[in-house]
Structure formats: structure tokens, C-alpha cells
C-alpha positions as a printed Julia matrix, in Angstrom:
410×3 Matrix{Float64}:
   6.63   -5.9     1.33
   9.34   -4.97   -1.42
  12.72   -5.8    -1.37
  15.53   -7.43    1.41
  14.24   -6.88    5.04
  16.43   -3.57    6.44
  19.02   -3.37    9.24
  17.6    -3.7    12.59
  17.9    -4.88   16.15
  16.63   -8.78   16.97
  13.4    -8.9    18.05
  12.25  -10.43   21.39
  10.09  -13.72   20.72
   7.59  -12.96   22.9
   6.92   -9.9    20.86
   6.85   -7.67   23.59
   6.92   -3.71   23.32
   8.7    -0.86   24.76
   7.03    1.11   27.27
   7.46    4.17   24.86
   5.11    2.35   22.33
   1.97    2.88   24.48
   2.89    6.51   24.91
   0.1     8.85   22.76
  -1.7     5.61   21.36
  -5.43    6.41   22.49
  -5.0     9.31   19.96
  -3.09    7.45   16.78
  -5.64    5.04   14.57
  -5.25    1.44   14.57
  -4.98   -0.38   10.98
  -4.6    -4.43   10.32
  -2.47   -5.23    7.04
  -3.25   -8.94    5.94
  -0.56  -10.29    3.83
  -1.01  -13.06    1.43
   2.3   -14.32   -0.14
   0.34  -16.59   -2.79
   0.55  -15.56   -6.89
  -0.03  -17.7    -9.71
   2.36  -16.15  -11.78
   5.06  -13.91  -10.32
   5.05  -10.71  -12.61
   8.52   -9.91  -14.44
   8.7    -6.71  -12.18
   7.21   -7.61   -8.87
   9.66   -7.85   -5.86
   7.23   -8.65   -3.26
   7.39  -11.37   -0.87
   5.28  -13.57   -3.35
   5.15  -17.47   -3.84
   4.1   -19.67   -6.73
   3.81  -22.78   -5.15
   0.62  -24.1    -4.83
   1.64  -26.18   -2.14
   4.63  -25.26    0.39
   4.76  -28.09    2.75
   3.22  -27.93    6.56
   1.48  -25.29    7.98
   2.6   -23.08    4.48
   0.48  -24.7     2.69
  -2.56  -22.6     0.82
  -5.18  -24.13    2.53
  -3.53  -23.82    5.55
  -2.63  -20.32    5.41
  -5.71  -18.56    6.83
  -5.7   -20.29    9.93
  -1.88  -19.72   10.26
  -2.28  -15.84    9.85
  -5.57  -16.08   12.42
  -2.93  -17.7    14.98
  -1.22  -14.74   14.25
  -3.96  -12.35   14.9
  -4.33  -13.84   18.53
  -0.85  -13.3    18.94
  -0.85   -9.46   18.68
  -3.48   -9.07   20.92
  -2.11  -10.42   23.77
   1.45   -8.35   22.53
  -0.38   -5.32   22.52
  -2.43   -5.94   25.63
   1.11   -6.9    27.66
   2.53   -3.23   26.35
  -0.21   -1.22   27.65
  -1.09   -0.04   24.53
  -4.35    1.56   24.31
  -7.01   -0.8    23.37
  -8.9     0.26   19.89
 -11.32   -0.76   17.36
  -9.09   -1.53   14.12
  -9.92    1.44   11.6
  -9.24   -0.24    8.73
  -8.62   -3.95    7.31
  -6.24   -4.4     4.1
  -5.78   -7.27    2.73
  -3.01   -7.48    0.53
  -0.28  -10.26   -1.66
   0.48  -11.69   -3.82
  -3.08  -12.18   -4.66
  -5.84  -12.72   -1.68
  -8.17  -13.79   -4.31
  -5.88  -16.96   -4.97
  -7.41  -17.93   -1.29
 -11.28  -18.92   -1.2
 -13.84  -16.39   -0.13
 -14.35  -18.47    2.82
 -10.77  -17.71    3.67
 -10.76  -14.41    3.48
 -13.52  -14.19    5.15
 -11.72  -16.36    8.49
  -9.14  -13.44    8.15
 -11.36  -10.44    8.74
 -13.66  -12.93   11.63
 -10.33  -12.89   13.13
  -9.71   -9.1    12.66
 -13.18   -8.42   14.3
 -12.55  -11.29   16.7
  -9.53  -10.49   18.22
  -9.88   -6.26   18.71
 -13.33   -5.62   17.34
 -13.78   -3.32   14.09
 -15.36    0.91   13.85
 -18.5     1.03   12.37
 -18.18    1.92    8.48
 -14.27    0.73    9.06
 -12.85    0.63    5.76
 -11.86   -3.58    4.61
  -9.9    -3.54    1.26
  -9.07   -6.49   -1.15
  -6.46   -6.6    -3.49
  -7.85   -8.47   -6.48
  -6.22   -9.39   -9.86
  -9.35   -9.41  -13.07
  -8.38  -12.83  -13.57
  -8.7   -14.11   -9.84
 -12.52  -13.25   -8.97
 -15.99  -13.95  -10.31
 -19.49  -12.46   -9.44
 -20.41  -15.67   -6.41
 -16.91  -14.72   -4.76
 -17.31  -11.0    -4.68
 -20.2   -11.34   -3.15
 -18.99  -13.72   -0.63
 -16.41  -11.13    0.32
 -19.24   -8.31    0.23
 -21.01  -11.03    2.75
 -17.6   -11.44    5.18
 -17.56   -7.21    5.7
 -15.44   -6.15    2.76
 -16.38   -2.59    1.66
 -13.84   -1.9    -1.18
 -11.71   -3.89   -3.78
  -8.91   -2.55   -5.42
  -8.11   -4.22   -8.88
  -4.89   -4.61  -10.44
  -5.51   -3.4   -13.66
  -1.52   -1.97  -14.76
  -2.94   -1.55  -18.18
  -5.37   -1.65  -21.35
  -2.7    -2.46  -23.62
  -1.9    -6.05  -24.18
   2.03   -5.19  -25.47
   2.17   -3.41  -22.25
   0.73   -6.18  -19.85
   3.15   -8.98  -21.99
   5.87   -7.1   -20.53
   5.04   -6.75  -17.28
   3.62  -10.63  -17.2
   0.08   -9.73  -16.63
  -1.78  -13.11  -17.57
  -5.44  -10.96  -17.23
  -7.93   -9.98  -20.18
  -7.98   -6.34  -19.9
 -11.44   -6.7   -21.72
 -12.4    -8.04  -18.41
 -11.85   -5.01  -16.51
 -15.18   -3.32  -16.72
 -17.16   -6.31  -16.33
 -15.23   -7.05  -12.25
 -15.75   -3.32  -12.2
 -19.72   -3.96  -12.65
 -19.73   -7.6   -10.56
 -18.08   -5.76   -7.7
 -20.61   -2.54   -7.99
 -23.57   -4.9    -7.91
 -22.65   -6.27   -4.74
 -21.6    -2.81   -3.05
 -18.01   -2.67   -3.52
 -16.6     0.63   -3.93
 -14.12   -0.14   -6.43
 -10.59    1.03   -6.87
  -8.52    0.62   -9.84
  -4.14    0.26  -10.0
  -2.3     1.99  -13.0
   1.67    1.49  -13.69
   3.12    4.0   -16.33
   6.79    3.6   -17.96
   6.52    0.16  -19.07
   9.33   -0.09  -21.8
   7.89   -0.06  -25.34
   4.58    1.6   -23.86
   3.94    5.01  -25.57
   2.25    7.81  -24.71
  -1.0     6.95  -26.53
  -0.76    3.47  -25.31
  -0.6     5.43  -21.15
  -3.65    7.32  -22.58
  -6.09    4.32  -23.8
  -5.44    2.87  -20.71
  -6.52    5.82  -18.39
  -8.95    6.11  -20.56
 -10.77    2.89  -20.12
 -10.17    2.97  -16.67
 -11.84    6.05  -16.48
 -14.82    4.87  -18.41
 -15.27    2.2   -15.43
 -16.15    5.07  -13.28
 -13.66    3.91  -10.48
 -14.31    5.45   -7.25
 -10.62    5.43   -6.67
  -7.68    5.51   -9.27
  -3.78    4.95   -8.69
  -1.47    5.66  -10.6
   2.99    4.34  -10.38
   5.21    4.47  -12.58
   7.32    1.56  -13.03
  10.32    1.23  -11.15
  13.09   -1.64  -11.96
  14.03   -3.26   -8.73
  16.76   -5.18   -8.66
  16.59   -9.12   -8.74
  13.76   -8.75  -10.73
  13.26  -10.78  -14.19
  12.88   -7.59  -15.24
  16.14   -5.61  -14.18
  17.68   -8.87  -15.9
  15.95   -8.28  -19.14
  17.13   -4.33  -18.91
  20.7    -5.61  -18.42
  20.58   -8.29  -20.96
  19.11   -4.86  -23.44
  16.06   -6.49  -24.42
  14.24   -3.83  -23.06
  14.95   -0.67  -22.34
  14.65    0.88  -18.67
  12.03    3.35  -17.97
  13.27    6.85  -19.16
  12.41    9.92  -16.23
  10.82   12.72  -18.8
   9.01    9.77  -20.78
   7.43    9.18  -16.95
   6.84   12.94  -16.14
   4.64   13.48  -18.96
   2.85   10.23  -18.4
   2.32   11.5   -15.04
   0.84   14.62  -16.23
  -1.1    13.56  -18.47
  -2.55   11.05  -16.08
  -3.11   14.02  -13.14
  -4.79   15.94  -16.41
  -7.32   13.11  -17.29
  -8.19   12.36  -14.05
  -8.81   15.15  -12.51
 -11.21   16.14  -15.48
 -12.99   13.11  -14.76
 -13.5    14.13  -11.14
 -11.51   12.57   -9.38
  -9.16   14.8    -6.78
  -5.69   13.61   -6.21
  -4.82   13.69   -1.96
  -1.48   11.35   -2.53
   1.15   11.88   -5.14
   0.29    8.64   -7.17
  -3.64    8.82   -5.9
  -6.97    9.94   -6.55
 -10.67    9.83   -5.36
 -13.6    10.38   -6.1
 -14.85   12.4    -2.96
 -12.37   12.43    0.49
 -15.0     9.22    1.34
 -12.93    7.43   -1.32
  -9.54    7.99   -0.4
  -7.75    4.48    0.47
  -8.14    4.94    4.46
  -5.42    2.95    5.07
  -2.99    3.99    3.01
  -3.4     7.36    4.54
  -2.94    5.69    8.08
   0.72    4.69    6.61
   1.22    8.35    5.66
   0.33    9.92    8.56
   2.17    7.8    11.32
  -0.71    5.78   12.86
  -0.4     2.45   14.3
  -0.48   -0.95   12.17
  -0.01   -4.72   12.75
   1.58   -6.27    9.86
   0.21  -10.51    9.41
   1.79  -12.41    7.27
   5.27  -13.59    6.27
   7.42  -10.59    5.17
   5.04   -8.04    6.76
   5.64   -4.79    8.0
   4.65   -3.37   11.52
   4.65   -0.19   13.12
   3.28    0.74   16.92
   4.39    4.66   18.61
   8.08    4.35   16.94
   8.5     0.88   17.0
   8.74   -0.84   13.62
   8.99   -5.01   12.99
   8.94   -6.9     9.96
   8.33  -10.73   10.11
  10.09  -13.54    8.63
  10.05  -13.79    4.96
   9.52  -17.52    4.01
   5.54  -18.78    4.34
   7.27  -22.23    5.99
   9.78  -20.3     8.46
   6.64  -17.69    9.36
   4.41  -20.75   10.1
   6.88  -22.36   12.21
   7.12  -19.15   14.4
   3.33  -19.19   15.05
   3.19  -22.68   15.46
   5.63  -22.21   18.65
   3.8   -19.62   19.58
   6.69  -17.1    18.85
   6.97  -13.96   17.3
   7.45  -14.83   13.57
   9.2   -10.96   13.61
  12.87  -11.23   12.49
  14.26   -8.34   13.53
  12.68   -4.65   14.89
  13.72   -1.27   15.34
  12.95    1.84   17.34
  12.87    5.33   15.71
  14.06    8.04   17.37
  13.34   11.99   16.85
  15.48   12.46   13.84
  13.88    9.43   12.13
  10.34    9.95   13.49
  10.9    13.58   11.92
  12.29   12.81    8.83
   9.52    9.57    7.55
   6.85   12.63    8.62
   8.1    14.76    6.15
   9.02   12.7     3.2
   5.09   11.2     4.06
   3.06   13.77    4.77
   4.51   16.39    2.07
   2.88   13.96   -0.3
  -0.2    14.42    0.96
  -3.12   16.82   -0.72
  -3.69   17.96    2.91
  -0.22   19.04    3.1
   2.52   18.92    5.59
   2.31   22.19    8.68
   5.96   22.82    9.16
   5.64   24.09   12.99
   3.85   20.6    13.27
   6.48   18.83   12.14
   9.38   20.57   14.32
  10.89   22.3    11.51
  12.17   24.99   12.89
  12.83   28.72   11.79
  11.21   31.23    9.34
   8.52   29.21    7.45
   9.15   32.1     4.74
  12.24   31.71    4.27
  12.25   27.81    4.56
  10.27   27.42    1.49
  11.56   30.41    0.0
  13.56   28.22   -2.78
  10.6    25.85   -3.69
   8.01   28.61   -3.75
  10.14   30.26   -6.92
  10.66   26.79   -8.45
   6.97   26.72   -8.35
   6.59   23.4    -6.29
   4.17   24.66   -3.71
   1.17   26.23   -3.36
   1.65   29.99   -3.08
  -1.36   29.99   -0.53
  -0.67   27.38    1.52
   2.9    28.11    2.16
   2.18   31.92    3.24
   0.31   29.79    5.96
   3.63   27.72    6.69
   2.13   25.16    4.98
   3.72   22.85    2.09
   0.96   21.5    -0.25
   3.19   20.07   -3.39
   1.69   21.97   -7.44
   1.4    19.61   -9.88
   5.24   20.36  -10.95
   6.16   19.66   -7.39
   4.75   16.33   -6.96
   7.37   15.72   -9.9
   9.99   16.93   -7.89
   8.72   15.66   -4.4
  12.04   14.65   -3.32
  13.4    17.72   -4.05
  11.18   19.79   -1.91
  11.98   16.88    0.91
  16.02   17.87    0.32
  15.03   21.48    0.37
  13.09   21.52    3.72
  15.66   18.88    5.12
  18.93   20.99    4.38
């Protein structure tokens, strides 16, 4: 959701496919991302497609919202069923802001009827909430327990108050392990969010904070470090010099201490920033993203991909709901990948990945030996692996992940 929409083609209104999305879909998983553009506060680094507003006029409205998105919903069925593409069972539900817990239970809940409603669910499929601390209470967890949600993934950033005043985190990190307990109680597996490099956060300020979100027992753990994006009130205050920008060594050794705690809690990283308890508790849809499967992006701002094809909608909630309203596609503009990019998004992706990235599978071509001859002696790979012509990244390499991307993308 980050950032200015990219470069791309128009798209069609009726939202209709290419023939060439349909090709190989009976084999690729089908995921639903459900986004919901509603914060209280907007956070002094946050450039997602977030609003404040209580109230945005029309069909943008809050209360409105669900509804709007369910409209949506509808809408890619019949897209998808126009295209050919092979009908499936959505794998996994996320629901994602902004804040879905600003919306009621009851809300959320019409969102994943109309997930189920509109192209059925897998039994066991994985249906994720983004929560802040702040935003949920023991009667709505368990609503959302009651509506089919399996897991809810709490923005936590940090333990340290100096920290979260930086970042504009409004939440009671005291609070932390008591959501942790609400959401157990009711059958949530739980997932907590980390961000490292806050300026003015020190090293024993990253550890108390991993820490106590280690002493929730998480069944899930991420872990970013902070990046300035530009427009942010953030970047301002770094330009102004009333804070200073994250430094790249200060976040290495955050990182590493991070990968060192966590894994001696138990927890097995299988993503660069992430880590699970057992391969049951890896984020199922994240890995979807990772690995090239299908998605349908709802929401204003949201992302879509389908065999190659990639949309994003319209950005404003009053411009998305006018689209659906028409019965149009609210997607501004689309684009379709060819080899080189298809290629290139598989290996900056999957190298990330625990599981690790098969070269021959990904149509590198020549001597695996040689290919990964120069990261092999920089000690970025797994010695192992790669004498298998596979790249699985050491802890140094997931450091340097871009750098074993330029290396086997001369």
C-alpha cells in the first residue's frame, strides 16, 4: 500500500483479464487482501494509504465502508469468472489498514461473509487481522474469533515509550501481553510486529523490546527496520535535524541481535524480517506474495496480482467508492509482466525465503557453481544448499540480500 501508485497501462473498467492470466492458475493459490484505509492517528512514519477522518462523505464514510468493499468482492468474481480463470477456494484472508480494528467486529466480520460468499474459503484457510493494542478488547476478539478469524497480528513497534513517541504510537506497551492473553483465550494464534532503527532508540532499548515480546510467547514475530519514506512527517523531521535518520550498521546489529534472541526462543526465521514458531505459523499469506501466487487486492489503494497481471485501485476512499458504486473497476491503472520481470520479482522474492530460491527453477541459466561462486566466499549462502544449486541466504547474507540479488542478476 506504500507510496505513489507506479507507472502502468489504464485499466479497462470492466476489469477484464488477459487470456494469459488464466494460463497455469488451477496450480497457483488464491489469497484475498482486505484493505482498510481508516487510522486514528496517522504515525509520523507511515506512508500507507491511511485516513483520519472519521467521516469522508458518501459511500467513504466508516460505517459505510464494509459494504462498499463487499460490492467490491462481487465484482471480482464475476472479473475472474469472465477471464477463465480457474475457480478456487481463497487460501488465505488478510485483512489489513490503517487499522481494521477501527471498524466494528460486525464489520469485519461482513468482510470475510463476503470472502466466503463470493468464492468459498479451504478448510483451516488462514484469516489474519491487523490490530493496533489500543484498538481491541476481549468482547471484540472474540467476535472476530466468532466471524472465522484464526490469527491476529499486533502492532506492537516497541516496549520503549521514547521509542513509540517518535514513531507516534498512541498504545500502552504495558498492554501488550494482556491482547496477547485476550486473543489466546479465544484461539487466536497471535503474531507480534517489531520496527528497529528508530532515531534515539539504542541498542538496549531494541533488546527490552524483543524481550518482552518474547515473553508473550508470540507464535509469530516480525521484525523491520525503519525506513524514512519520503513525504512522511518523519523524513520532514530528519530534514529539519531534529532527529537523526536511521544509521545502516546501528540497523545490522539490531538485526542480529534480534535473529540471535529469537531464534533462542524458538522461533525459526523462513523470511528475512520473519519468524515462527513451527512452519504452521508462518504468515500464509505473506508467503503467497513471495512466491508468485494469485491475490485480489479490496480496498482503495490496493494491490492485485492474477498469472502476470498486476492492478492497483484508486487511492482516495471517496473516488474508490464512486467506482463501485458504478459498478466499475475502482483499478486506476494495470500492468502485465513479462519474462524478464516475472524472472526478476522471483528472485529478489524467493531468495528471501528460508526455503530458498532453486536457480534451474528460476531460469537462471549456466553453472550453478560458478554463479554463486562470489557469494559463497563472502559467506552469504549456505555452503550446502548452494552445492545443490540452491541459494538459502546465512545470517550475514540476509544483511546483504540485495547484494546476492545483484550478484545472481549480473
Amino acid at each position: 500500500m506504500a507510496g505513489p501508485p507506479p507507472d502502468g497501462e489504464p485499466a479497462p473498467l470492466d476489469g477484464a483479464l488477459p487470456a494469459s492470466a488464466a494460463v497455469g492458475a488451477a496450480e497457483r493459490a488464491f489469497g484475498v487482501y482486505l484493505h482498510v484505509p481508516f487510522c486514528a492517528v496517522r504515525c509520523g512514519y507511515c506512508d500507507f494509504n491511511t485516513y483520519t477522518a472519521k467521516e469522508l462523505g458518501g459511500g467513504a464514510s466508516q460505517a459505510a465502508y464494509a459494504g462498499t468493499a463487499v460490492q467490491e468482492l462481487s465484482f471480482a468474481s464475476s472479473v475472474l469468472s469472465r477471464a477463465g480463470v480457474a475457480e478456487r477456494p481463497v487460501s488465505t484472508v488478510f485483512v489489513g489498514g490503517g487499522t481494521p480494528t477501527l471498524l466494528p467486529a460486525s464489520d469485519l466480520a461482513l468482510l470475510i461473509s463476503g470472502v466466503r460468499d463470493n468464492f468459498g474459503l479451504v478448510p483451516g484457510a488462514e484469516v489474519t487481522v491487523e490490530a493496533n493494542p489500543d484498538s481491541v478488547t476481549p468482547d471484540s476478539l472474540a467476535a472476530l474469533a466468532q466471524a472465522g478469524v484464526t490469527r491476529v497480528s499486533f502492532g506492537m513497534q516497541s516496549q520503549v515509550r521514547h521509542v513509540l513517541a517518535v514513531l507516534d504510537r498512541t498504545h500502552d506497551p504495558k498492554r501488550i501481553p494482556d491482547v496477547v492473553r485476550w486473543a489466546r483465550d479465544v484461539g487466536l494464534s497471535v503474531s507480534l510486529d517489531l520496527i528497529y532503527g528508530t532515531p534515539g532508540e539504542s541498542l538496549s532499548d531494541w533488546r527490552a523490546s524483543l524481550e518482552a515480546a518474547l515473553a508473550c510467547e508470540p507464535d509469530h514475530l516480525s521484525a523491520y527496520a525503519l525506513v524514512v519514506e519520503a513525504g512522511t512527517r518523519l523524513a520532514a523531521r530528519v530534514r529539519r535535524g531534529e532527529v537523526k535518520a536511521p544509521d545502516d550498521d546501528d540497523e545490522a546489529d539490531k538485526y542480529e541481535l534480534a535473529d540471535e534472541l529469537i531464534s533462542a526462543a524458538g522461533l525459526t526465521w523462513y523470511e528475512v524480517s520473519n519468524w515462527a514458531r513451527t512452519p504452521a505459523d508462518a504468515c500464509q499469506h505473506n508467503l503467497a506474495y513471495w512466491r508468485g501466487d494469485d491475490w485480489w487486492g479490496v480496498g482503495p489503494g490496493a494491490h492485485s496480482h492474477v498469472g502476470g497481471v498486476r492492478w492497483w485501485n484508486v487511492r482516495h476512499p471517496t473516488a474508490y467508492a464512486a467506482r463501485i458504486e458504478a459498478g466499475e473497476s475502482p483499478a486506476q491503472g494495470r500492468e502485465v509482466l513479462d519474462a524478464q520481470a516475472r524472472q526478476l520479482e522471483e528472485v529478489l522474492l524467493r531468495s528471501r525465503l528460508r526455503e530458498g530460491l532453486p536457480l534451474k527453477e528460476a531460469g537462471l541459466h549456466g553453472d550453478p557453481g560458478i554463479v554463486l561462486a562470489e557469494v559463497l566466499a563472502d559467506g552469504l549462502v549456505e555452503p550446502e544448499p548452494a552445492g545443490q544449486g540452491t541459494v538459502v541466504l546465512t545470517r550475514r547474507g540476509r544483511l546483504l540480500a540485495d547484494a546476492v540479488v545483484r550478484a545472481l542478476l549480473p
